[in-house]
C-alpha positions as CSV (number, residue, x, y, z in Angstrom):
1,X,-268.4,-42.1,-117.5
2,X,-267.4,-44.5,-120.1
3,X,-270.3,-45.6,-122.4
4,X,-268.9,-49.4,-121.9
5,X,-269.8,-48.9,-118.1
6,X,-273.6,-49.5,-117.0
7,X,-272.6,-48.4,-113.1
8,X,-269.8,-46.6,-111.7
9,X,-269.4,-45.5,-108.4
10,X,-267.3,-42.9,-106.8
11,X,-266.3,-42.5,-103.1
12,X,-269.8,-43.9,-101.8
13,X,-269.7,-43.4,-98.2
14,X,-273.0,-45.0,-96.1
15,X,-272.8,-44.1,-92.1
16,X,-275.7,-45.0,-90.0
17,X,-276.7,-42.9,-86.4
18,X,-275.9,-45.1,-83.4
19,X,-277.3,-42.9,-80.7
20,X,-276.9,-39.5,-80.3
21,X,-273.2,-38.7,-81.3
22,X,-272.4,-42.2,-82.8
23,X,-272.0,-43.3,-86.2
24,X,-271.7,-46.8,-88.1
25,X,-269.0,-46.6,-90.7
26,X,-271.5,-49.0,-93.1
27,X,-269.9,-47.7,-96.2
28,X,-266.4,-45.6,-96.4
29,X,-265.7,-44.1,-99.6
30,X,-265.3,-47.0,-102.2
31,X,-265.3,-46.5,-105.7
32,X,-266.0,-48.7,-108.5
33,X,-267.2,-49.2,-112.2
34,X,-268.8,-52.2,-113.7
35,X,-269.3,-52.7,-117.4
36,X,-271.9,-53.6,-119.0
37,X,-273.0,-57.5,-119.5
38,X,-270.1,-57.9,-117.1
39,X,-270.4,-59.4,-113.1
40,X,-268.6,-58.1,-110.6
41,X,-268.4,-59.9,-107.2
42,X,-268.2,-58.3,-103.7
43,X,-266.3,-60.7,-101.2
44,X,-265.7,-60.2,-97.7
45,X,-267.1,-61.1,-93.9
46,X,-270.0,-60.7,-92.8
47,X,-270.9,-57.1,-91.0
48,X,-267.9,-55.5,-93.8
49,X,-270.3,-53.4,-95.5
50,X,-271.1,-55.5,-98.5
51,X,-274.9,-55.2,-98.2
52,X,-275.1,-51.9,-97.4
53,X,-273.1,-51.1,-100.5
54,X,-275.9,-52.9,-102.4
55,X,-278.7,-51.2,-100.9
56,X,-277.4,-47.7,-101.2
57,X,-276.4,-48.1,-104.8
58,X,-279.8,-49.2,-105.6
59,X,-281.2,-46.2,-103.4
60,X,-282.6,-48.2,-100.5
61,X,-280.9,-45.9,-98.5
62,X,-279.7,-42.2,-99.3
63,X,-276.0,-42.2,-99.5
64,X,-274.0,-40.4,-97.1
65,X,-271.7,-39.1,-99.5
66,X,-270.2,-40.5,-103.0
67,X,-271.5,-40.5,-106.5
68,X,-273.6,-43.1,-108.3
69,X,-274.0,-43.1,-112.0
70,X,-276.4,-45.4,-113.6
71,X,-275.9,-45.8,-117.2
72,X,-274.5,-42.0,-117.7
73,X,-277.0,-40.8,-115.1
74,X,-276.0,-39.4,-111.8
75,X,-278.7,-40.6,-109.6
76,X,-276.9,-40.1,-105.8
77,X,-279.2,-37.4,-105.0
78,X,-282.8,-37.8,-106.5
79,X,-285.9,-37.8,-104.8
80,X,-288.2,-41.2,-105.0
81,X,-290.4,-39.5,-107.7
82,X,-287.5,-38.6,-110.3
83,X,-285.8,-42.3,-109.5
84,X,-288.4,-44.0,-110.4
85,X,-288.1,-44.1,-114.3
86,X,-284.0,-45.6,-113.2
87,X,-285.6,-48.2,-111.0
88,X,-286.5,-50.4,-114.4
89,X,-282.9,-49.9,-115.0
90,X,-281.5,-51.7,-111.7
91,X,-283.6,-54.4,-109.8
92,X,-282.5,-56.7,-107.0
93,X,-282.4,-60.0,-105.9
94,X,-282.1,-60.4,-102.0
95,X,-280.5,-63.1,-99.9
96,X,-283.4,-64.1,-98.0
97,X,-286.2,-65.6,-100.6
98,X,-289.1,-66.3,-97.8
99,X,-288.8,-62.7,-96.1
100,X,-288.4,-60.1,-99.3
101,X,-291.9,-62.4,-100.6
102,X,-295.0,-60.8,-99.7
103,X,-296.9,-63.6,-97.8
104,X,-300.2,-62.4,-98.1
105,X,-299.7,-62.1,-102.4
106,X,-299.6,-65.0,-105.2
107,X,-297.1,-65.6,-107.5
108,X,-298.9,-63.9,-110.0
109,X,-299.5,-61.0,-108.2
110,X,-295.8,-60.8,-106.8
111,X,-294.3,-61.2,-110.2
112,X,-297.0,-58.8,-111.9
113,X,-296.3,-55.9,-109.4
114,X,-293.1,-54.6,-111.2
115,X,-295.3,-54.2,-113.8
116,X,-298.4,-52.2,-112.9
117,X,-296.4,-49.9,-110.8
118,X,-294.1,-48.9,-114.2
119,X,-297.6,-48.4,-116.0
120,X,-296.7,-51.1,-118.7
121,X,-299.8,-53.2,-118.0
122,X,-303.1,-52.2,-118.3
123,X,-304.9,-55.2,-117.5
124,X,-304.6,-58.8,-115.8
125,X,-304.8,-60.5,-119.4
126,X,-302.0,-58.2,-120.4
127,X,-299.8,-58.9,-117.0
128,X,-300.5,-62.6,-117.3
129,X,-299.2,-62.8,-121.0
130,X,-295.8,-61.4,-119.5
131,X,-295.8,-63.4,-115.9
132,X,-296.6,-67.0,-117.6
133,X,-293.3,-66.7,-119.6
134,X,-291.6,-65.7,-116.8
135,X,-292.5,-68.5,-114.8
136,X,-291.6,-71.2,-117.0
137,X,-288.2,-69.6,-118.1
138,X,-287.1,-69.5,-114.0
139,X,-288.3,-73.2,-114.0
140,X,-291.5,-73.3,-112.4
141,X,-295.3,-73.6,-114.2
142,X,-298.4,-71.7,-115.2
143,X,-299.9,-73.7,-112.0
144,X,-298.0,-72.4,-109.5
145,X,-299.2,-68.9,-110.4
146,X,-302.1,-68.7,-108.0
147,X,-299.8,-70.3,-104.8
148,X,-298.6,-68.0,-101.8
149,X,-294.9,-67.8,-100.8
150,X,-294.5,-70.6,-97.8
151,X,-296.7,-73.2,-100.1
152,X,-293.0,-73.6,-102.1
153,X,-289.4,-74.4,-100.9
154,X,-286.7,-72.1,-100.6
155,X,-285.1,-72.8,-103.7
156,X,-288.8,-72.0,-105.4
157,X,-289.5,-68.9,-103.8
158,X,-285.6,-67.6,-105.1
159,X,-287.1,-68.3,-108.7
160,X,-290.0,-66.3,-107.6
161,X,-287.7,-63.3,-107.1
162,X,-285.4,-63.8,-109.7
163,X,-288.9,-63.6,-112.3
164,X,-290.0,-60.6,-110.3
165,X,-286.2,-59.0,-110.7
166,X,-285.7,-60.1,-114.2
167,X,-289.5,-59.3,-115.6
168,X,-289.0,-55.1,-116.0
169,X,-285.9,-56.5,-118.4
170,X,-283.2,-54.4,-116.2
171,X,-279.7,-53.5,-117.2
172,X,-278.2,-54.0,-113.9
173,X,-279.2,-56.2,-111.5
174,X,-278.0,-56.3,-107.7
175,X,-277.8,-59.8,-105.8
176,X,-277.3,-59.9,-102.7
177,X,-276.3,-62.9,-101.8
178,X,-279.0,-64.8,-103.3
179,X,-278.0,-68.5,-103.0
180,X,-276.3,-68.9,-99.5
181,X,-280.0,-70.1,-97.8
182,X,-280.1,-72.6,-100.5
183,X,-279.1,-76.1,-100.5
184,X,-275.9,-76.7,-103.2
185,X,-277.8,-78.4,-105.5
186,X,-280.4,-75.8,-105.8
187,X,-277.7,-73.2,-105.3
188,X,-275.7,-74.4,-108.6
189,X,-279.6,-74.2,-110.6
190,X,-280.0,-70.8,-109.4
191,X,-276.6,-69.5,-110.9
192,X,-276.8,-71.8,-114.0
193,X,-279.9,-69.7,-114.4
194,X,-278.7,-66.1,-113.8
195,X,-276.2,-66.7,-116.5
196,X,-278.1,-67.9,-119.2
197,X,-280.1,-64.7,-118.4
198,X,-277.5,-62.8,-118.6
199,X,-275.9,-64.7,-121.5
200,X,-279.5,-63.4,-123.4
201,X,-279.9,-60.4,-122.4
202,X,-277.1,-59.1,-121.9
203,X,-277.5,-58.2,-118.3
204,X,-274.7,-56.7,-115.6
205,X,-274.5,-58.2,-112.0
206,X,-273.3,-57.1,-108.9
207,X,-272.9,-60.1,-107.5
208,X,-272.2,-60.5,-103.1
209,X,-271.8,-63.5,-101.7
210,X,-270.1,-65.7,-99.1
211,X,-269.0,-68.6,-100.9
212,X,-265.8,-67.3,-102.6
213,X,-265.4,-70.6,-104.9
214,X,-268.6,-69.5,-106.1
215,X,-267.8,-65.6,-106.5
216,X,-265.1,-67.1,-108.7
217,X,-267.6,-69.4,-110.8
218,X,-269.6,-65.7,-111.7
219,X,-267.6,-63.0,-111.6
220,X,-265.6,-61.2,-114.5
221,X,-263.9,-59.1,-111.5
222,X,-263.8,-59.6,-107.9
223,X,-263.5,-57.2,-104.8
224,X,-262.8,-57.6,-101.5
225,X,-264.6,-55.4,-99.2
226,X,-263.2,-55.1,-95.2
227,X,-264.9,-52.7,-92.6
228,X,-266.6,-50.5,-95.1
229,X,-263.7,-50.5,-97.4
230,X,-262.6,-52.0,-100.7
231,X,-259.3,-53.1,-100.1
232,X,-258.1,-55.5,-103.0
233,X,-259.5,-55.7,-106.4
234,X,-258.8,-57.3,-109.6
235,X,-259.9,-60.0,-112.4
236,X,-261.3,-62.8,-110.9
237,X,-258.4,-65.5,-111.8
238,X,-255.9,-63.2,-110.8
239,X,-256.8,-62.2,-107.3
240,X,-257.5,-65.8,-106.6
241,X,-254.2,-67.1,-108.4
242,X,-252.3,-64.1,-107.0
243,X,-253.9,-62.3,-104.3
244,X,-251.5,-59.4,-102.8
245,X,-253.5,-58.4,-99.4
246,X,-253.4,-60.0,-96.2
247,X,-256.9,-59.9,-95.5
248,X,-257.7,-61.8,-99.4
249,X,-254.9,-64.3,-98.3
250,X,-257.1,-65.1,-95.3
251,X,-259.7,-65.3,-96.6
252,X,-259.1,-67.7,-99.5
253,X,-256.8,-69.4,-96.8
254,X,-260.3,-70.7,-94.9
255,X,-261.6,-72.1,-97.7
256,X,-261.7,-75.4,-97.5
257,X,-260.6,-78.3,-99.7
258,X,-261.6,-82.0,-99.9
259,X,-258.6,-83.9,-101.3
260,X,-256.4,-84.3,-97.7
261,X,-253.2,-83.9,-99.7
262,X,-253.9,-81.0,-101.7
263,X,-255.4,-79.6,-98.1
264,X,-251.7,-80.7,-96.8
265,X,-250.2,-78.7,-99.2
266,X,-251.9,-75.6,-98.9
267,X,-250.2,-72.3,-97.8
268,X,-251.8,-72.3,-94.1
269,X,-253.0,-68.7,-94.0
270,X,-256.1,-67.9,-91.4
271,X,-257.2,-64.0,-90.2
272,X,-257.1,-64.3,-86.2
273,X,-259.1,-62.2,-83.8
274,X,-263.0,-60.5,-84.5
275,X,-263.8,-57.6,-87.3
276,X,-263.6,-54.3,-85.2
277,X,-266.8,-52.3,-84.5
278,X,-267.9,-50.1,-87.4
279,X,-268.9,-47.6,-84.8
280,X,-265.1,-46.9,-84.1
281,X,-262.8,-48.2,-86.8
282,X,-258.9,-48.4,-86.3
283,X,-257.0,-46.1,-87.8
284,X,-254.9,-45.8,-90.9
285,X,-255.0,-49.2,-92.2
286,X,-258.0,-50.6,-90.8
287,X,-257.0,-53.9,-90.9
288,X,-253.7,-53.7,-89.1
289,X,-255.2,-55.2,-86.2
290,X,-255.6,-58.4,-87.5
291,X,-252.5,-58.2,-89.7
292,X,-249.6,-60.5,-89.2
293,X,-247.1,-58.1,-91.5
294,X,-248.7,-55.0,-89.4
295,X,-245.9,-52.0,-89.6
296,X,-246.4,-48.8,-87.2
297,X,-246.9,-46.8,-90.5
298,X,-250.1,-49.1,-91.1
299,X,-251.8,-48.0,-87.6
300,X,-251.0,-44.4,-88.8
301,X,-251.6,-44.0,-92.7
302,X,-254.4,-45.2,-94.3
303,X,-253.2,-46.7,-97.7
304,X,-254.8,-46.1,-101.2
305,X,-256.2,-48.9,-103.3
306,X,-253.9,-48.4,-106.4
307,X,-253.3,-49.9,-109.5
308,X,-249.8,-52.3,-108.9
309,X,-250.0,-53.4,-112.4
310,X,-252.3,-55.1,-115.0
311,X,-255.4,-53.5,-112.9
312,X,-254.7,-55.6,-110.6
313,X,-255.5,-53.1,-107.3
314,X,-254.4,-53.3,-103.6
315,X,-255.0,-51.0,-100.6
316,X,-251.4,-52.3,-98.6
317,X,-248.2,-50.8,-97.4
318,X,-246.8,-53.7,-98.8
319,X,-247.7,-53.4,-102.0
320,X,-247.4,-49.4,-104.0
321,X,-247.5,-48.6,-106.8
């Protein structure tokens, strides 16, 4: 693993048991590296793995199969107890501010947590000496220390997370699509904030989110994830100036625009039909059934994402290397 690289992952698979003899292809074998003070943004519908991804890296749940290396450290396969000296090194923010907030703990208490379970408190005095700071620098006070989670907005409690995320100073930190329950407004004062964070401290993001005009706004690189798999991935401007699979065309096809002419003008390009059931994914090219340019090779190979020039990468019959 390069030195430059604060995460790389290789072939993480993440399957879930449906029943007896069923599985859910979560995760299939996607491979990755993010360098450090870098964000990397994860792109696709929802139920196309992009969680799941996020929460196995960050060893929510044990990986089926794959590698993860945090910061020259393969950590795929360590128990709880040897991870948790690694688990100052990676933190996450998740998309639902009110539900990952215990409701019966204050501010303080939620925010202070990180610390006394890493042993670098020893005391209240010493914990509130780090929490104050926090507070203010995610934009709320000293007063709002001793308040539970549903006396603040949603837009609050995010800061709340964000201060418990950033406190333990992480390298890498994982956000799961942290400002899609938020109004815009409050969603353009969350990201402001995340990158003057990372603009100090040098921090890494993984960054998953919906809203691909945003995605672009954050992200150094960008990749688009479909049924479990990465598919397309490149520097941000490029895959959005030039992307080369269907599926990316699609999708940056539905995004809206405001001005009626420029909408007028725009290449219509839309995905048709419903994402096809984890539990039994297509074959070879696993989005051929949605595919306008669909081929019979793409129903019977599955196509590598490889490098078609400049980094730019693409997992297409259309496109090879």
């Amino acid at each position: 693993m390069s030195e430059q690289n604060i995460l790389e992952v290789k072939d993480l698979t993440k399957h879930f048991k449906a029943g007896k003899k069923q599985l859910v292809h979560a995760v299939d074998g996607i491979s990755f590296t993010l360098e450090r003070g870098k964000t990397l943004g994860l792109v696709g519908e929802s139920g196309c793995g992009k969680s799941s991804c996020a929460r196995t890296i960050i060893r929510m749940y044990d990986p089926t199969a794959g590698q993860i290396i945090l910061d020259g450290t393969d950590i795929t396969n360590m128990k709880q107890k040897e991870l948790k000296p690694y688990r100052k090194k990676m933190q996450m923010i998740f998309q639902d501010p009110y539900a990952s907030l215990n409701a019966r703990m204050t501010v303080r208490d939620i925010i202070a947590e990180p610390l006394l379970a890493h042993n670098l408190v020893k005391s209240k005095e010493e914990a509130n000496a780090l929490v104050y700071p926090m507070l203010e620098r995610v934009g709320l006070t000293k007063e709002h220390a001793n308040r539970y989670a549903h006396e603040f907005s949603g837009g609050q409690r995010q800061r709340v997370g964000i201060a418990r995320a950033l406190i333990l100073e992480p390298q890498l930190v994982i956000c799961d699509e942290p400002i899609s329950a938020l109004d815009v407004s409050i969603q353009a004062q969350v990201i402001n904030l995340l990158k003057d964070f990372q603009e100090e401290k040098g921090l890494s993001y993984l960054f998953i989110a919906h809203d691909l005009s945003m995605v672009r706004y954050v992200s150094d690189d960008v990749g688009v994830m479909y049924l479990g798999q990465l598919v397309e991935m490149s520097e941000a401007d490029e895959i959005y100036k030039n992307p080369l699979h269907p599926y990316t065309k699609g999708l940056l096809g539905s995004v809206p625009i405001a001005n009626p002419k420029l909408a007028r003008q725009k290449e219509k390009s839309s995905i048709e039909g419903d994402i096809p059931s984890p539990i039994n994914p297509p074959s070879g090219c696993r989005f051929h059934t949605r595919c306008p340019y669909a081929a019979p090779e793409c129903s019977q190979v599955k196509p590598e994402l490889v490098d078609v020039g400049g980094g730019h990468k693409v997992a297409c019959h259309l496109h090879k290397a």
